[in-house]
C-alpha positions in Angstrom: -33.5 -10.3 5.5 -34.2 -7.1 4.0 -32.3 -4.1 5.1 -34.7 -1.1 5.5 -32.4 1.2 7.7 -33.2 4.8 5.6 -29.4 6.0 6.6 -28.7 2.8 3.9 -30.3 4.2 1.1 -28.8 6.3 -1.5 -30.4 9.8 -1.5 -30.8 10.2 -4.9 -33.2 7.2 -4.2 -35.5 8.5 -2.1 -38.2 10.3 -3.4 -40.3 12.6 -1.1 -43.8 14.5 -2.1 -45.5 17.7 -0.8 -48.9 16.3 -2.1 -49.4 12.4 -3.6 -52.1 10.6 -5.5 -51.8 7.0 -6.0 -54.6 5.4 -8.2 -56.3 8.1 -7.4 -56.2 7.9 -3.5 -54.3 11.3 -1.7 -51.4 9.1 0.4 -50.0 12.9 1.5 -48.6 12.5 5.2 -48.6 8.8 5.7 -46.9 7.4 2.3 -45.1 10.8 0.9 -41.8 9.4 0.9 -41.1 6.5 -1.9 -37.6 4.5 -3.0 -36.9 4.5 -6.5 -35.9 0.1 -7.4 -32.5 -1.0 -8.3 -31.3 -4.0 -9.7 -27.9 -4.8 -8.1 -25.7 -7.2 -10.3 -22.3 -6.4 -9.3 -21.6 -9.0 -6.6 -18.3 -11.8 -5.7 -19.6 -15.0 -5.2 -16.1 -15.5 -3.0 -16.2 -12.4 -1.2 -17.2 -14.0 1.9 -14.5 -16.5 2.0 -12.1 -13.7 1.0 -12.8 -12.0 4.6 -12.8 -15.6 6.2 -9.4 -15.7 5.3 -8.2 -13.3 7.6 -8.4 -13.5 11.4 -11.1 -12.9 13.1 -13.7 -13.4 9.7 -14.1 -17.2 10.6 -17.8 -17.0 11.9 -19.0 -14.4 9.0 -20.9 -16.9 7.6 -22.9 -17.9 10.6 -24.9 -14.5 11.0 -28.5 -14.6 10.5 -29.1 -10.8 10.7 -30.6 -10.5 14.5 -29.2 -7.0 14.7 -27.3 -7.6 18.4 -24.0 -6.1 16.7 -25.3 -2.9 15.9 -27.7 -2.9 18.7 -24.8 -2.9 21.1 -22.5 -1.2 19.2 -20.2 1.8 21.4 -19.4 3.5 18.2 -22.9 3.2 16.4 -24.6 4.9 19.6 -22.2 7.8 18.1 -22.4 7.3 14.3 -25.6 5.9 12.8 -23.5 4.8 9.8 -21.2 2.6 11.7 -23.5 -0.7 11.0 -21.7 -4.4 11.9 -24.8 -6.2 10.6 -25.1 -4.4 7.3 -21.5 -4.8 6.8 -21.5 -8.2 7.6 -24.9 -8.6 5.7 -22.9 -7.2 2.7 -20.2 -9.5 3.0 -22.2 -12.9 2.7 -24.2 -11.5 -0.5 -20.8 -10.3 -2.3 -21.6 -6.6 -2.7 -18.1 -5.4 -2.4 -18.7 -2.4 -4.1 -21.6 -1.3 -1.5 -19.0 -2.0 1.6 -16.3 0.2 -0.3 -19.1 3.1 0.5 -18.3 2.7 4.3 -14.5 1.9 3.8 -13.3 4.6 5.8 -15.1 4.1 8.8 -15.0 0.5 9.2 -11.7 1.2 10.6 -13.0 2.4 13.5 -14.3 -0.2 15.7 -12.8 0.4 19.6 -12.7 -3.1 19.9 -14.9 -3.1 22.8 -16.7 -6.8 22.2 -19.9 -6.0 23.4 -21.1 -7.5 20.3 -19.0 -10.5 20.2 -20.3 -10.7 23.8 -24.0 -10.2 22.8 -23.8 -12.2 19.3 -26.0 -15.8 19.7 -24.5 -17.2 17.1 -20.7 -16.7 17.9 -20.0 -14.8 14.8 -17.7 -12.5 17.0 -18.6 -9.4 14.6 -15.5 -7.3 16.3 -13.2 -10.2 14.5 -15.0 -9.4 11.2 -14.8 -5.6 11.3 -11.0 -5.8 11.8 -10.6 -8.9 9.1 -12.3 -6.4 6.8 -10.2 -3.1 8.2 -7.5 -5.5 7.6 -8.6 -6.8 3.6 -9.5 -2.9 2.4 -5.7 -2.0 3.9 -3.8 -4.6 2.6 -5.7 -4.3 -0.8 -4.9 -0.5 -1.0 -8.5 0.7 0.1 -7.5 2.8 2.8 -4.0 3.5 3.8 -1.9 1.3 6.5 -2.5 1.9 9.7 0.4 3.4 12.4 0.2 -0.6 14.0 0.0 -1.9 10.5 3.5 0.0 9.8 4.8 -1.2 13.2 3.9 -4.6 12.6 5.3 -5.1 9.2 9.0 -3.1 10.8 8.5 -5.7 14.2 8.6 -8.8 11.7 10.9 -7.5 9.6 13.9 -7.3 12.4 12.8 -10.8 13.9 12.9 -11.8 10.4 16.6 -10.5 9.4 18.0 -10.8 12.6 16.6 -13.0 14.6 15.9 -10.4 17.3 15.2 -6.7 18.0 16.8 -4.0 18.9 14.4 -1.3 20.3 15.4 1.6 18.6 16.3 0.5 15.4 12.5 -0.8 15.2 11.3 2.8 16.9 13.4 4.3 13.5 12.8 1.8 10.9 8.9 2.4 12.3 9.3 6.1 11.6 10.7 5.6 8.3 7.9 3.2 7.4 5.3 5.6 8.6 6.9 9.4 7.1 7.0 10.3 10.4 10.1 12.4 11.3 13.0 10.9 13.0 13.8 13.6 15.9 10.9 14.1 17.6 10.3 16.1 20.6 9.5 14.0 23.0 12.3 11.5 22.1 14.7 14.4 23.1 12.8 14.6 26.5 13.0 10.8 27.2 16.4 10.4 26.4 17.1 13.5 28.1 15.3 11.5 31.4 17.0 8.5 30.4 20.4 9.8 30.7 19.8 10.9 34.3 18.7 7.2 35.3 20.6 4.7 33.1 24.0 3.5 33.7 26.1 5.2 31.3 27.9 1.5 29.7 24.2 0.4 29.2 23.5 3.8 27.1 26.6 3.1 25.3 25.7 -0.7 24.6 22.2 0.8 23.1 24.2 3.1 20.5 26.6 0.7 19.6 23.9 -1.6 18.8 22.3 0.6 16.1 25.5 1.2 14.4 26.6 -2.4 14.6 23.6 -4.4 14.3 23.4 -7.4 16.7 22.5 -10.8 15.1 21.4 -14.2 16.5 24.2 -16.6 16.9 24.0 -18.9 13.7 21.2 -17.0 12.2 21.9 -17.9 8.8 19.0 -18.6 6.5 16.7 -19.2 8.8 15.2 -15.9 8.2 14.8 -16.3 5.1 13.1 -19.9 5.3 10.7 -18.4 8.2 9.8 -15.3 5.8 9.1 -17.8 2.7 7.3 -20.0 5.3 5.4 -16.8 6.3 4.6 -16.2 2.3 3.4 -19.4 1.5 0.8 -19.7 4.6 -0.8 -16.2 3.9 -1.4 -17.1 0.2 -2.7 -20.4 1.0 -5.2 -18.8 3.4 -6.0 -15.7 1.0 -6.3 -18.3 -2.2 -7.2 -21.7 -0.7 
């Protein structure tokens, strides 16, 4: 299906005209506004599988351009450039290079799944958006994401310890994100906390950052869950 949306087109592609003659026949007013061609020959054949490997991409491939996703979009009714069906139309064809125009506002789908609720064809366009958020991050399009940095702290504890400990993940998130470690309103809550929390159970949480607690018989577990881990995202990514 041909995309014809005008917000689409380059603007050093559109050519407008005060006064036009074509074969000799004045089109002024009704036809003054042409589009330069283009050949475009810089496409990945794999792209769309490449997307299907994430979560949420599965269905990509199912979408026959009705234009429900965008028509029921919450955050297209407040940016004409945020476009599901375009994106998505972009993925199947391969034209990386014209979804890297848009890479930093794909991000911001509000998960809302009115399109994944309105789609006929159960592409579930909300779990392509973030498959593709997800493949421009982790490929060093856009920077990580606060909940990417969480994430990858979360399953590194779980990973080395066998368990978490609250604010050793709340720091090692910090770290992970440049964000300072005394903030104010970690004074405030800990201020509140002291008024509330028995005070062994406040000594048992401090303790427990300077002596890390492990999992009974952890051992390499770990580290055969994190290669486990490895092998399953490449196979998905490369299979």
């Amino acid at each position: 299906m041909a995309i014809h949306e005008k917000t689409l087109i380059d603007p050093d592609r559109i050519l407008q005209h005060d006064h036009l003659v074509v074969d000799g026949v004045d089109v002024s007013g009704s036809w003054n506004t042409m589009i330069s061609p283009r050949t475009l020959v810089d496409y990945e054949p794999d792209f769309e599988k490449i997307i299907q490997s994430y979560g949420g991409g599965e269905n990509v491939h199912r979408c026959w351009q009705c234009g429900s996703c965008t028509n029921s979009c919450t955050m297209y009714a407040q940016n004409v450039d945020f476009n599901p069906r375009y994106w998505i139309y972009l993925i199947r064809l391969g034209l990386k290079a014209e979804l890297m125009k848009d890479k930093d506002i794909i991000w911001q789908c509000v998960s809302c799944n009115k399109c994944t609720n309105i789609c006929p064809k159960d592409v579930r366009p909300e779990g392509v958006m973030k498959a593709t958020a997800h493949w421009l991050e982790e490929n060093g399009y856009t920077p990580k994401t606060l909940s990417t940095h969480f994430d990858e702290e979360f399953t590194h504890q779980c990973l080395e310890y066998g368990r978490i400990e609250d604010t050793e993940v709340m720091m090692g998130f910090f770290k992970r994100s440049g964000q300072p470690l005394v903030q104010t309103w970690i004074i405030n809550f800990g201020k509140n906390l002291s008024k509330h929390m028995p005070l062994g159970q406040l000594a048992k949480m401090g303790l427990n950052v300077v002596f890390r607690p492990k999992t009974k018989s952890w051992g390499r577990t770990g580290e055969v869950l994190a290669e486990y881990v490895k092998t399953q995202k490449e196979a998905a990514h490369h299979g």
